[in-house]
C-alpha positions as CSV (number, residue, x, y, z in Angstrom):
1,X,-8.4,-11.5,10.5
2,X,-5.0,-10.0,10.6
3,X,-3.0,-7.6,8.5
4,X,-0.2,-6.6,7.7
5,X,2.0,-4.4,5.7
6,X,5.2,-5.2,4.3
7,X,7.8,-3.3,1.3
8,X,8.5,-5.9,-1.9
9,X,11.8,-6.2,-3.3
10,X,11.0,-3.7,-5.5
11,X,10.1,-1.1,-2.7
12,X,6.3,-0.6,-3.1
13,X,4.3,-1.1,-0.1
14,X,1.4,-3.7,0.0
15,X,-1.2,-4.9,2.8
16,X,-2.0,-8.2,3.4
17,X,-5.0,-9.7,5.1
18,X,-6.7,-12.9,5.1
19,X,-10.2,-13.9,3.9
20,X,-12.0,-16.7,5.5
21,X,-14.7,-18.1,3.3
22,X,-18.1,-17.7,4.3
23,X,-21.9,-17.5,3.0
24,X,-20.5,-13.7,2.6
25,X,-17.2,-14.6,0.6
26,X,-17.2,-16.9,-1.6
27,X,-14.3,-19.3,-2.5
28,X,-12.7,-17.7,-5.0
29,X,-11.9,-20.0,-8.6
30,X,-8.9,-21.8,-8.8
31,X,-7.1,-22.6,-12.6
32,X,-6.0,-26.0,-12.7
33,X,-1.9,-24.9,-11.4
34,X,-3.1,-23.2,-8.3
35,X,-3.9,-25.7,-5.2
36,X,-7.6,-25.3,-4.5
37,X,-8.3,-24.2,-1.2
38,X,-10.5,-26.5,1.4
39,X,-13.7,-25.0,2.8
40,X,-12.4,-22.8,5.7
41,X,-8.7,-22.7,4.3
42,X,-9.3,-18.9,2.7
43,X,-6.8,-16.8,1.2
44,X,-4.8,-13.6,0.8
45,X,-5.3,-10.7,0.0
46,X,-2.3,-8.5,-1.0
47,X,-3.4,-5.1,-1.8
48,X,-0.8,-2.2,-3.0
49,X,-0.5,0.9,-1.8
50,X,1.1,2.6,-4.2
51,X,-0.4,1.2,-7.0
52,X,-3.6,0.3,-6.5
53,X,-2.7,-3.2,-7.9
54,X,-4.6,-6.4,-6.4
55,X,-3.3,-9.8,-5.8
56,X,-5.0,-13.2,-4.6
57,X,-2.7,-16.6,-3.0
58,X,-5.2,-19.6,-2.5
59,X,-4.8,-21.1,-0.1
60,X,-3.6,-18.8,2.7
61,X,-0.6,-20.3,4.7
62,X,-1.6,-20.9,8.1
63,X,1.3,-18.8,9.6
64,X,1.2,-16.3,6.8
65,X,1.0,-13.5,9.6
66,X,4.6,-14.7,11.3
67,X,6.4,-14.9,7.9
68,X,9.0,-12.4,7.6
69,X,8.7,-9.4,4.6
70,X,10.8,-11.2,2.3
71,X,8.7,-14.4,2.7
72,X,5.4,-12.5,2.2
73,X,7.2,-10.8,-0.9
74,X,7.4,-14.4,-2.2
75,X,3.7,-14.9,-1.6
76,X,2.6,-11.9,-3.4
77,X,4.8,-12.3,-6.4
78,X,3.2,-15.6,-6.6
79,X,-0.2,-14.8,-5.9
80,X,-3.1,-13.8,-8.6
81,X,-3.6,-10.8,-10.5
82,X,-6.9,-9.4,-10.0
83,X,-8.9,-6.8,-12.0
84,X,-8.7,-3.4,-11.7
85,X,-11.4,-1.7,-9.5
86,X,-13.7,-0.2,-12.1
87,X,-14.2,3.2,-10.3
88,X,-18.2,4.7,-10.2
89,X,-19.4,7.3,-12.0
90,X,-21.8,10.0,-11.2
């Protein structure tokens, strides 16, 4: 697994890593406009720093990791919303 961390074009700061399936993980669902992703293919995972916002791109590009900020900018901005954490109470 490799991450990264990269600045959008609007300046935030987001980490990217990618998730290979497994009994552990799941593949996540797919709507009918993304491409659905091969066992073993996985995905990314763009996470926000500043935000806390969450983000999903099935299938994960195989050379996701060489791709320069800009390129991975593109990625996120394409890549799925995902539900706020919901945070525990005590």
């Amino acid at each position: 697994m490799a991450l990264r961390e990269f600045a959008d074009a609007r300046g935030l700061q987001w980490a990217v890593w990618d998730v290979i399936p497994s009994m552990y993980y799941p593949q996540p669902r797919t709507t009918p406009t993304e491409h659905a992703a091969s066992d073993g293919d996985g995905w990314l995972a763009f996470e926000c720093l500043d935000t806390g916002e969450r983000r999903r791109f099935v299938p994960a590009p195989r050379d996701w990791h060489l791709r320069s900020d800009a390129e991975l900018g593109l990625l996120c901005a394409d890549a799925l919303p995902l539900p706020r954490r919901r945070r525990l109470t005590e």
